[in-house]
Backbone as JSON Lines, residues from 0, in Angstrom:
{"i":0,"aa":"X","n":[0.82,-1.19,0.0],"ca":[0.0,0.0,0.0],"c":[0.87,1.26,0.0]}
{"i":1,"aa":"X","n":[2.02,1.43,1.12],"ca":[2.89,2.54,0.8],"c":[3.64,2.62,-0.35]}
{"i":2,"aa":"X","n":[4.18,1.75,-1.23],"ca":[4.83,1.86,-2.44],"c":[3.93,1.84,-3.38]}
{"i":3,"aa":"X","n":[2.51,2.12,-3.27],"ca":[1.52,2.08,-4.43],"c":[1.43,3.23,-5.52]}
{"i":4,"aa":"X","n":[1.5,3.15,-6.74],"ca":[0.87,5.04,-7.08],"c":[0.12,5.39,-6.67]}
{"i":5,"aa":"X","n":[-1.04,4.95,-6.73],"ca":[-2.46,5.58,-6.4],"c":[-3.15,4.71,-5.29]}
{"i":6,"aa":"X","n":[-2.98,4.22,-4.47],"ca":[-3.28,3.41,-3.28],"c":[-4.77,3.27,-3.04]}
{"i":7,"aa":"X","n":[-5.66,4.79,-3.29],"ca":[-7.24,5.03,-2.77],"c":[-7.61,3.86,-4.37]}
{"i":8,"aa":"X","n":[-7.35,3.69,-5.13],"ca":[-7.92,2.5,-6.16],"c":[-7.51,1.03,-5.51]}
{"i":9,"aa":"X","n":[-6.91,0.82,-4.57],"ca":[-6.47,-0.61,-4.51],"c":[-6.14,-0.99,-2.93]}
{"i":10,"aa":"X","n":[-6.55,0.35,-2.43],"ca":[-6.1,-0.28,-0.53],"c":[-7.34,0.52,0.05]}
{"i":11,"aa":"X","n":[-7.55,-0.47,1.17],"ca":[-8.03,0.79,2.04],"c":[-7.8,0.31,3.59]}
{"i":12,"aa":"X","n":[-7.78,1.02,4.85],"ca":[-7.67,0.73,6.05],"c":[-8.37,0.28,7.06]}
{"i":13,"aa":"X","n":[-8.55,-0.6,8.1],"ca":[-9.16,-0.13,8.99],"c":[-8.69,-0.32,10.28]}
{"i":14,"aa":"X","n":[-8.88,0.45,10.79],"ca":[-7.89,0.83,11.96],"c":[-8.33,0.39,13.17]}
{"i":15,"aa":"X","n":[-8.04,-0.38,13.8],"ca":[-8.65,-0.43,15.21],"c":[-7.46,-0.1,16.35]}
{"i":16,"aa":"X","n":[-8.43,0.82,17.32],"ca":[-7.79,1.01,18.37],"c":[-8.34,0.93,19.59]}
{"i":17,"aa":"X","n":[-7.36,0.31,20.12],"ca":[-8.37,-0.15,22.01],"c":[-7.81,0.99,23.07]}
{"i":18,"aa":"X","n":[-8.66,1.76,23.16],"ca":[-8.49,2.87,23.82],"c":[-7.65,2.31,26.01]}
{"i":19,"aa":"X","n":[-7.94,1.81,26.29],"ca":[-7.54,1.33,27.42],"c":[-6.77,0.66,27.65]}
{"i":20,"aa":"X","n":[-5.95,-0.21,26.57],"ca":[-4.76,-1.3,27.11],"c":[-3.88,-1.02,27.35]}
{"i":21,"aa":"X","n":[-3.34,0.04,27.31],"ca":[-2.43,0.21,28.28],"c":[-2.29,0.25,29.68]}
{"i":22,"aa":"X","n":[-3.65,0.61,30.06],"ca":[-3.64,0.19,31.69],"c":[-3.76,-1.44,32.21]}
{"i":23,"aa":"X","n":[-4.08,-2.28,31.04],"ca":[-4.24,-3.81,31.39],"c":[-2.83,-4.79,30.36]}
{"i":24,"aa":"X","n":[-1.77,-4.35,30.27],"ca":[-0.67,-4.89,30.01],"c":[-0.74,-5.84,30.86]}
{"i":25,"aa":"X","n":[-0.85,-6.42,31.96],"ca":[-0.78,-7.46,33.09],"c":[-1.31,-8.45,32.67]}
{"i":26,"aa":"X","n":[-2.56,-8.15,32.17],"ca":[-3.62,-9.35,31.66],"c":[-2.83,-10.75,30.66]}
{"i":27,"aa":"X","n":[-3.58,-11.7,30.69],"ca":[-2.64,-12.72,30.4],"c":[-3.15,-12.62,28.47]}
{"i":28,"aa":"X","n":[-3.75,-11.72,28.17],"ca":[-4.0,-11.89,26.8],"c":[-3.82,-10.4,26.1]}
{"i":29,"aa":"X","n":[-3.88,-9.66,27.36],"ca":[-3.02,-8.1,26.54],"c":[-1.8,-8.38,25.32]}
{"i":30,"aa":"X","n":[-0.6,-9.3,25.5],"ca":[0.71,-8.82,24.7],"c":[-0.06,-9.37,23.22]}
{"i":31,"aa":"X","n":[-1.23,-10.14,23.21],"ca":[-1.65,-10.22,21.43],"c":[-2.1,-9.05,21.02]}
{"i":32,"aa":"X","n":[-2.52,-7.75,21.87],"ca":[-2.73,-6.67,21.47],"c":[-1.89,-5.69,20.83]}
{"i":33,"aa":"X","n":[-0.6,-5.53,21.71],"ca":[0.06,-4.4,21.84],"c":[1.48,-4.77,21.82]}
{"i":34,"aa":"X","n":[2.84,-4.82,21.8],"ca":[4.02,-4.57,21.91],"c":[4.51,-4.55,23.08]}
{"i":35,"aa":"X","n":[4.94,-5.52,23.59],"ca":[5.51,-5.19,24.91],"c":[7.15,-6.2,24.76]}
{"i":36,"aa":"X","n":[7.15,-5.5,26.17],"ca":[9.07,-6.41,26.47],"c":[9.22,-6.69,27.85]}
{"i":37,"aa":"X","n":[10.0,-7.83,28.23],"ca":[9.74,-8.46,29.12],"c":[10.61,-7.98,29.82]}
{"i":38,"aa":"X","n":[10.88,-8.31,31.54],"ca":[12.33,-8.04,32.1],"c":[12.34,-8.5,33.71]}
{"i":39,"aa":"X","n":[13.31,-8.59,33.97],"ca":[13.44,-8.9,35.35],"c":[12.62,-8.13,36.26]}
{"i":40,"aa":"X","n":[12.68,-8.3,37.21],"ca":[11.26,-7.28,38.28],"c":[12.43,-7.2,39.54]}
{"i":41,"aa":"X","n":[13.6,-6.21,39.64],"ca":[14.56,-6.03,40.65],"c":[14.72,-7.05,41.96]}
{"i":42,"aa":"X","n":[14.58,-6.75,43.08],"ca":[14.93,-7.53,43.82],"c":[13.62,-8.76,43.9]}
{"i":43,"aa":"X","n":[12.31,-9.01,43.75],"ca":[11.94,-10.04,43.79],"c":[11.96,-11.27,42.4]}
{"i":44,"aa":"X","n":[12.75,-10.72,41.32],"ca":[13.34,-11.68,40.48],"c":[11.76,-12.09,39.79]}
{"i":45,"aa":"X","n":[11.01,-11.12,39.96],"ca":[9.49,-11.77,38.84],"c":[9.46,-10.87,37.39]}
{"i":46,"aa":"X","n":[9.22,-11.33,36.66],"ca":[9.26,-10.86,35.45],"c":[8.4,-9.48,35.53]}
{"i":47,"aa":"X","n":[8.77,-8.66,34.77],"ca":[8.02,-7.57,34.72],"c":[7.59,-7.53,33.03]}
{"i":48,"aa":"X","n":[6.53,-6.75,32.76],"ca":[5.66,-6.42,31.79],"c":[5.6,-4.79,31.15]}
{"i":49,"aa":"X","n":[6.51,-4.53,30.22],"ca":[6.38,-3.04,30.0],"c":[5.97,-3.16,28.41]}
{"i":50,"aa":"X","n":[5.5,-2.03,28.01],"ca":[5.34,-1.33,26.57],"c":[6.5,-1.13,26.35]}
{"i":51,"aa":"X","n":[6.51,-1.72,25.04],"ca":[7.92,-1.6,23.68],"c":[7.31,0.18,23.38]}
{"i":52,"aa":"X","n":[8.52,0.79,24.09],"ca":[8.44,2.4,23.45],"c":[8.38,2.69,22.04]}
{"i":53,"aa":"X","n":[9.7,1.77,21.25],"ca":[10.29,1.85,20.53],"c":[8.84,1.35,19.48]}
{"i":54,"aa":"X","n":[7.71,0.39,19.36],"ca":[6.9,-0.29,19.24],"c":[6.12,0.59,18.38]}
{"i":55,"aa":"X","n":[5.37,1.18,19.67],"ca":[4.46,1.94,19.72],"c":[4.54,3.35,19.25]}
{"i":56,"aa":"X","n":[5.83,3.85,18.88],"ca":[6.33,4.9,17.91],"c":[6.24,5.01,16.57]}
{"i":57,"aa":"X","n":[7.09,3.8,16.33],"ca":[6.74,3.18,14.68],"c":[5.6,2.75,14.63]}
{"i":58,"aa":"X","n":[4.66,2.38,15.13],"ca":[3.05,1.87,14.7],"c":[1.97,3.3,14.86]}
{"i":59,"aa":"X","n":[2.2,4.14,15.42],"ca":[1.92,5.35,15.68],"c":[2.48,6.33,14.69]}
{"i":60,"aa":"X","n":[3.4,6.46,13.59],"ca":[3.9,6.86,12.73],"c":[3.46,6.39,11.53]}
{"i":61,"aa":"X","n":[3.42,4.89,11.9],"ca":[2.28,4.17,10.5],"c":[1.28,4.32,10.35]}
{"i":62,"aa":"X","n":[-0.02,4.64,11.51],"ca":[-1.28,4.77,11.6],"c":[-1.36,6.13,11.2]}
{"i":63,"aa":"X","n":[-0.76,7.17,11.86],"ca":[-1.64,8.6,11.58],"c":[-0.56,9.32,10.56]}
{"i":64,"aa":"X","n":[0.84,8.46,10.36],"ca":[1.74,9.54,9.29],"c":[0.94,9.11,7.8]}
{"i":65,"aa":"X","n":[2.25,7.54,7.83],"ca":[2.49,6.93,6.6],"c":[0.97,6.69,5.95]}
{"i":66,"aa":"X","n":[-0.24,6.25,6.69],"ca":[-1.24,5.73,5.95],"c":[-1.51,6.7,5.15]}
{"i":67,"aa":"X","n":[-2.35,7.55,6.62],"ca":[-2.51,8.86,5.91],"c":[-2.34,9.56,4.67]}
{"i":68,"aa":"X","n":[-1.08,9.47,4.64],"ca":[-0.15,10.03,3.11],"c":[-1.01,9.39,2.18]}
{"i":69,"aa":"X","n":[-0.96,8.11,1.84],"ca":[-1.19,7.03,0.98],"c":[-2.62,7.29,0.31]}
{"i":70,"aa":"X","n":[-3.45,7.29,1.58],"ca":[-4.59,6.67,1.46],"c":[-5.72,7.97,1.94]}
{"i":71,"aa":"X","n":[-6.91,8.46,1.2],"ca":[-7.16,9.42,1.39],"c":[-8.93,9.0,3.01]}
{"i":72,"aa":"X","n":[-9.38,10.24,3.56],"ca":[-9.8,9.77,4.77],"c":[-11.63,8.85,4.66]}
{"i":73,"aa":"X","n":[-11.44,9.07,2.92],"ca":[-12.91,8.09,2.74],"c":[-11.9,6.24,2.52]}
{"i":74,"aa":"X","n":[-10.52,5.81,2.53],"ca":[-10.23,4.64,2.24],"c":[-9.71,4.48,3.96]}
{"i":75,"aa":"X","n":[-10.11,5.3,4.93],"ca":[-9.63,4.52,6.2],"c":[-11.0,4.83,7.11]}
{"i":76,"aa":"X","n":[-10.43,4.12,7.6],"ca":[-11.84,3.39,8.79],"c":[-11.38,3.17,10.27]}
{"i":77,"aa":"X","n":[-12.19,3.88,11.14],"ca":[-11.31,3.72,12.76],"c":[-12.71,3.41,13.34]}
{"i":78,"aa":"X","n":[-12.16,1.99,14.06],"ca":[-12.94,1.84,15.47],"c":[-11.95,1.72,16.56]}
{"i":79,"aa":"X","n":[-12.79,2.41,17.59],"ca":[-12.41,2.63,19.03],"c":[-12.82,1.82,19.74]}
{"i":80,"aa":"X","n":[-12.47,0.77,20.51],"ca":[-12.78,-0.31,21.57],"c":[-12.1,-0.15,22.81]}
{"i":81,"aa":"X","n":[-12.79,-0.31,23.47],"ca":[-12.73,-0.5,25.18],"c":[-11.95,-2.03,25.47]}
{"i":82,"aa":"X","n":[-10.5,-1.57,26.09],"ca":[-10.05,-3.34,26.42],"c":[-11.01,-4.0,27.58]}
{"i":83,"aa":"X","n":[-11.39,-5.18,27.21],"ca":[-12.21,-5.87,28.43],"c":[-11.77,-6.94,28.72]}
{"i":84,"aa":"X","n":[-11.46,-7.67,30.06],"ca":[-11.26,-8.9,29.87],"c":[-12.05,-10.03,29.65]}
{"i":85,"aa":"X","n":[-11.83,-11.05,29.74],"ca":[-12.79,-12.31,28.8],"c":[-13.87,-12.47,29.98]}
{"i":86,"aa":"X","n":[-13.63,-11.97,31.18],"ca":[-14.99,-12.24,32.17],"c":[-15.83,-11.13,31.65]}
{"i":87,"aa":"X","n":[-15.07,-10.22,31.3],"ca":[-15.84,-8.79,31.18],"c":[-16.88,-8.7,29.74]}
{"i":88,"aa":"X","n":[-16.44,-9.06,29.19],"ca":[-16.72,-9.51,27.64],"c":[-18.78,-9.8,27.78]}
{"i":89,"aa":"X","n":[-18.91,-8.68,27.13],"ca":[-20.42,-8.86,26.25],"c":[-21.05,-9.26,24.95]}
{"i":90,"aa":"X","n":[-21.15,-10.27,24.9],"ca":[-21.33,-10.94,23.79],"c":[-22.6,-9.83,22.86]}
{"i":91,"aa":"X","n":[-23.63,-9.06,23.22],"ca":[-24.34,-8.85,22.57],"c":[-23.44,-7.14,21.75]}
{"i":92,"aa":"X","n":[-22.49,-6.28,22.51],"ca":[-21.53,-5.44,21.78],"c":[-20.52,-6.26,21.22]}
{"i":93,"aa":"X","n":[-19.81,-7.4,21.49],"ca":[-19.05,-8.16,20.37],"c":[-19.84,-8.38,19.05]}
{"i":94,"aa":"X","n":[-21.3,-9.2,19.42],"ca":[-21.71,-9.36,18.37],"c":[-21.98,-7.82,16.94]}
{"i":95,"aa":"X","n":[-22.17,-6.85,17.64],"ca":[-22.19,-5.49,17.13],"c":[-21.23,-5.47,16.27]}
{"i":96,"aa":"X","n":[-20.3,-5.25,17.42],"ca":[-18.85,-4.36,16.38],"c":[-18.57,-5.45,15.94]}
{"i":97,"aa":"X","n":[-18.78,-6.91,15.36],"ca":[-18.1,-7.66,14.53],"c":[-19.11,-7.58,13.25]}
{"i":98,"aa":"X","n":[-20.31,-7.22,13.63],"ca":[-21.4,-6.99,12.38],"c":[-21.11,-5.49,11.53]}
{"i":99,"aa":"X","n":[-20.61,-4.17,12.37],"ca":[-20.13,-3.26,11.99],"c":[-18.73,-3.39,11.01]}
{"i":100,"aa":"X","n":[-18.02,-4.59,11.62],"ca":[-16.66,-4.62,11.31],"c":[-17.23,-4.83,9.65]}
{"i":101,"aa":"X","n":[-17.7,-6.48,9.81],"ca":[-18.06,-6.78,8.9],"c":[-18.43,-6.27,7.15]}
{"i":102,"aa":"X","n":[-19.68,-5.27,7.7],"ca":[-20.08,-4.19,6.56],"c":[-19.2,-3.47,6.18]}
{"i":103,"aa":"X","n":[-18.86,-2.74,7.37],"ca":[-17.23,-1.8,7.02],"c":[-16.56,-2.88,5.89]}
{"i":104,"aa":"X","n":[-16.16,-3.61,5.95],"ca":[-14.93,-4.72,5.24],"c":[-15.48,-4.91,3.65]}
{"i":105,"aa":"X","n":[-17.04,-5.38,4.13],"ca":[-17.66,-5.59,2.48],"c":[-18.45,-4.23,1.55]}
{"i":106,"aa":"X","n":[-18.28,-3.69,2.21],"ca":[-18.84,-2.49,1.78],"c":[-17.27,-2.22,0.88]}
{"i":107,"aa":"X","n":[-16.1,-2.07,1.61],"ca":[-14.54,-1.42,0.83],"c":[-14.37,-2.11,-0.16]}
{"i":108,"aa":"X","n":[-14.42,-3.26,0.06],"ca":[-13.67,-4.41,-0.83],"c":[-14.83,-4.15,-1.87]}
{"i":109,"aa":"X","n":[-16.33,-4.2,-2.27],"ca":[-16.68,-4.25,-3.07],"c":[-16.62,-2.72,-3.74]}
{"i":110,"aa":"X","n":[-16.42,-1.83,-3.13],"ca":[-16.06,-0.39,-4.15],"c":[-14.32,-0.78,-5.03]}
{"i":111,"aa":"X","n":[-13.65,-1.27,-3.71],"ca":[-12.85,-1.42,-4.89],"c":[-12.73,-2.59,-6.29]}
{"i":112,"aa":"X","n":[-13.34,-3.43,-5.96],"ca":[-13.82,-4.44,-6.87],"c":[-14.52,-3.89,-7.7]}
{"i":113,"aa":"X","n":[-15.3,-3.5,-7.67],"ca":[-16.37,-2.35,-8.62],"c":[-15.23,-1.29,-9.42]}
{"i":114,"aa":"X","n":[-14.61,-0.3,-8.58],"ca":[-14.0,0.14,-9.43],"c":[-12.87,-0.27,-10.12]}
{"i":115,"aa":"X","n":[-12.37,-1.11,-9.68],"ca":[-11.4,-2.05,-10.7],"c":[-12.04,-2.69,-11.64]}
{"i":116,"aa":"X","n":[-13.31,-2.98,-12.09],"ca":[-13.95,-3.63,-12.84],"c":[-14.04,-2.34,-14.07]}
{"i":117,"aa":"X","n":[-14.91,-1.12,-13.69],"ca":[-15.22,-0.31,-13.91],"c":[-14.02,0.12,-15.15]}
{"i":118,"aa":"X","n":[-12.83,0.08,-14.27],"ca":[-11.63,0.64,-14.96],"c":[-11.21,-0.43,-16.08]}
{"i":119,"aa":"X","n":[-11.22,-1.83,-15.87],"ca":[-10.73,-2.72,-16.94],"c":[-11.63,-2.61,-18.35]}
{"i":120,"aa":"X","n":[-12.89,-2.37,-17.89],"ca":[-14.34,-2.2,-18.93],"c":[-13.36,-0.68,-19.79]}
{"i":121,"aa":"X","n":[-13.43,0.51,-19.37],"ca":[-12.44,1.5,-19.92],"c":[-11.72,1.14,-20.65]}
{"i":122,"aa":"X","n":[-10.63,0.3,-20.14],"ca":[-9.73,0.18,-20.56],"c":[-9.57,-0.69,-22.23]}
{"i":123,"aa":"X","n":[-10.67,-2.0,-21.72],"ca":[-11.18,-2.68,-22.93],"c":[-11.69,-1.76,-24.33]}
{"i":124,"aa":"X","n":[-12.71,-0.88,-23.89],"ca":[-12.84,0.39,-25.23],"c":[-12.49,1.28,-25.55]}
{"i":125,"aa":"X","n":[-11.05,1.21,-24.91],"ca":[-10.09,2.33,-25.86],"c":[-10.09,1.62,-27.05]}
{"i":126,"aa":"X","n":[-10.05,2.99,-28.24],"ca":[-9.34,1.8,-29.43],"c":[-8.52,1.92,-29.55]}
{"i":127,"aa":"X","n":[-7.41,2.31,-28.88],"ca":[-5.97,1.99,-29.72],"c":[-5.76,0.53,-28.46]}
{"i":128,"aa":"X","n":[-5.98,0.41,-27.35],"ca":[-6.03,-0.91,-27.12],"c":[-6.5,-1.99,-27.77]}
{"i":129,"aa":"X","n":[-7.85,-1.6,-28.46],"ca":[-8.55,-2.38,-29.47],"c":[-7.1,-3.28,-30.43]}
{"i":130,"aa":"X","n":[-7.18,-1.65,-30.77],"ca":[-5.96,-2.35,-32.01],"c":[-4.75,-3.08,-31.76]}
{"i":131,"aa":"X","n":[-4.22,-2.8,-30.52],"ca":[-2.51,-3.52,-30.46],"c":[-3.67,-4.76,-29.42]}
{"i":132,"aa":"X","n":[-4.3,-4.91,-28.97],"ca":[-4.58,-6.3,-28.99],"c":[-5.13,-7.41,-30.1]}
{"i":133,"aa":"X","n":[-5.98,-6.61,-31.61],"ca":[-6.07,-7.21,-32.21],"c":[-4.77,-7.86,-33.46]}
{"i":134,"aa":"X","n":[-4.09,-6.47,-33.11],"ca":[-2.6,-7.2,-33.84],"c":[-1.9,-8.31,-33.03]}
{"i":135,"aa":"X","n":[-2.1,-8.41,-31.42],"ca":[-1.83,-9.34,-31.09],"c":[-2.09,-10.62,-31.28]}
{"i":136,"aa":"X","n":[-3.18,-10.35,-30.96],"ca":[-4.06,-11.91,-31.35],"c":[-3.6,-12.21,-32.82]}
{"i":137,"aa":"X","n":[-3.38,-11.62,-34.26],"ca":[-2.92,-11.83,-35.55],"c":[-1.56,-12.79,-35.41]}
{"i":138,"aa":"X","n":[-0.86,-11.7,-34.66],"ca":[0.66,-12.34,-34.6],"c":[0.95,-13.48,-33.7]}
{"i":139,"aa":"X","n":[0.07,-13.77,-32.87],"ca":[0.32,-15.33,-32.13],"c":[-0.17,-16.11,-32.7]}
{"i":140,"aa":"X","n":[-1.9,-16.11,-33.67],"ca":[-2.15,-17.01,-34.72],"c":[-1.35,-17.33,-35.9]}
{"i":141,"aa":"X","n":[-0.5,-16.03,-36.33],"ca":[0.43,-16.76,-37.25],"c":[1.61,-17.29,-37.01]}
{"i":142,"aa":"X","n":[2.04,-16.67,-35.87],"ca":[3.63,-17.44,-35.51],"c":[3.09,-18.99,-35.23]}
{"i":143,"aa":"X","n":[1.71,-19.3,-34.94],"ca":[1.51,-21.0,-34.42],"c":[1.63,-21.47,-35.7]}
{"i":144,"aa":"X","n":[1.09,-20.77,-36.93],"ca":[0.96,-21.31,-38.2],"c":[2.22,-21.75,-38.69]}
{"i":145,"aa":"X","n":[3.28,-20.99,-38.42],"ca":[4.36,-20.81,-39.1],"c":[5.56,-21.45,-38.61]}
{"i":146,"aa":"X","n":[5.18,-22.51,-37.41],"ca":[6.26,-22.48,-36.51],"c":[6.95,-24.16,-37.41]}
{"i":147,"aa":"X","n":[8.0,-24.48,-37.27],"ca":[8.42,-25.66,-38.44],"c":[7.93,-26.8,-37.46]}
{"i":148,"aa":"X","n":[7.88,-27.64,-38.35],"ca":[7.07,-28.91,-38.14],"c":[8.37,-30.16,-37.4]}
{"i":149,"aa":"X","n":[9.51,-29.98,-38.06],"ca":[10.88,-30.84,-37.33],"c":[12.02,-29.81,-37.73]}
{"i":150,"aa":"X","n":[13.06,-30.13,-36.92],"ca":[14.18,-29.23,-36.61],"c":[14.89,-30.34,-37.41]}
C-alpha cells in the first residue's frame, strides 16, 4: 500500500484502536494486542511487563503519518474499543462491532472491486487498445501457423 501510485484504487484501512490497554498490560492476553518487552522485576526476580516504546512509535507513525499520506480519509476506517477482559466480555456489543466490522470490510472491498472492474471495462474500449490487442491476437495465430514442423 505505501509503495503504491495511487493506493485510494487498490487499498483501504481499517484501523482499530483499544483505547484502554495500556492500563491492562498485566492481563494474560493483553501482549496479542500491543508490543511489549519483558524483564526482570529487581529484587523479587518476577518478570516484569512493559510497553515496547520503541513499538508503539513506529506503529503510531504508520497509523496517523504513513497511511494517511497514501490513502485518502474516505479509504480509512477507525474503530475505538474499550479493552475488556474475557470475564468482562459482552457478547451482545461483540456481536455489534463484529457486524459493523463486517459491513465496514464488504462495503470497501466491493467499491474497490467495482472500481477495478469499472476501470478494466475503460480500458477494454479504448481503441488503440482495441488495435494492439487485435494485432496481437494476428501475430500469435500466425507465428503458431508458421512455426516448423521438425528441426
Amino acid at each position: 500500500m505505501l509503495q503504491c501510485d495511487d493506493a485510494t484504487k487498490t487499498s483501504f484501512c481499517i484501523r482499530r484502536c483499544i483505547t484502554n490497554l495500556q492500563e491492562h498490560i498485566h492481563q494474560s492476553c493483553a501482549h496479542k494486542f500491543i508490543d511489549v518487552v519483558t524483564g526482570a522485576g529487581g529484587d523479587t526476580q518476577q518478570s516484569t511487563v512493559d510497553i515496547d516504546v520503541d513499538a508503539q512509535r513506529m506503529l503510531t507513525n504508520l497509523r496517523q503519518a504513513k497511511i494517511a499520506s497514501v490513502l485518502g480519509p474516505g479509504s480509512i476506517v477507525d474503530f475505538d474499543l474499550n479493552w475488556r477482559s474475557a470475564g468482562e466480555s459482552d457478547p451482545n456489543e461483540d456481536e455489534l462491532y463484529l457486524s459493523e466490522f463486517m459491513a465496514v470490510f464488504e462495503e470497501k472491498m466491493l467499491e474497490l472491486i467495482e472500481h477495478a472492474v469499472a476501470e478494466q471495462r475503460s480500458v477494454s474500449r479504448d481503441p488503440h487498445i482495441v488495435e494492439i490487442m487485435q494485432h496481437l491476437t494476428v501475430c500469435r495465430q500466425r507465428s503458431q501457423v508458421c512455426l516448423p514442423l521438425s528441426l
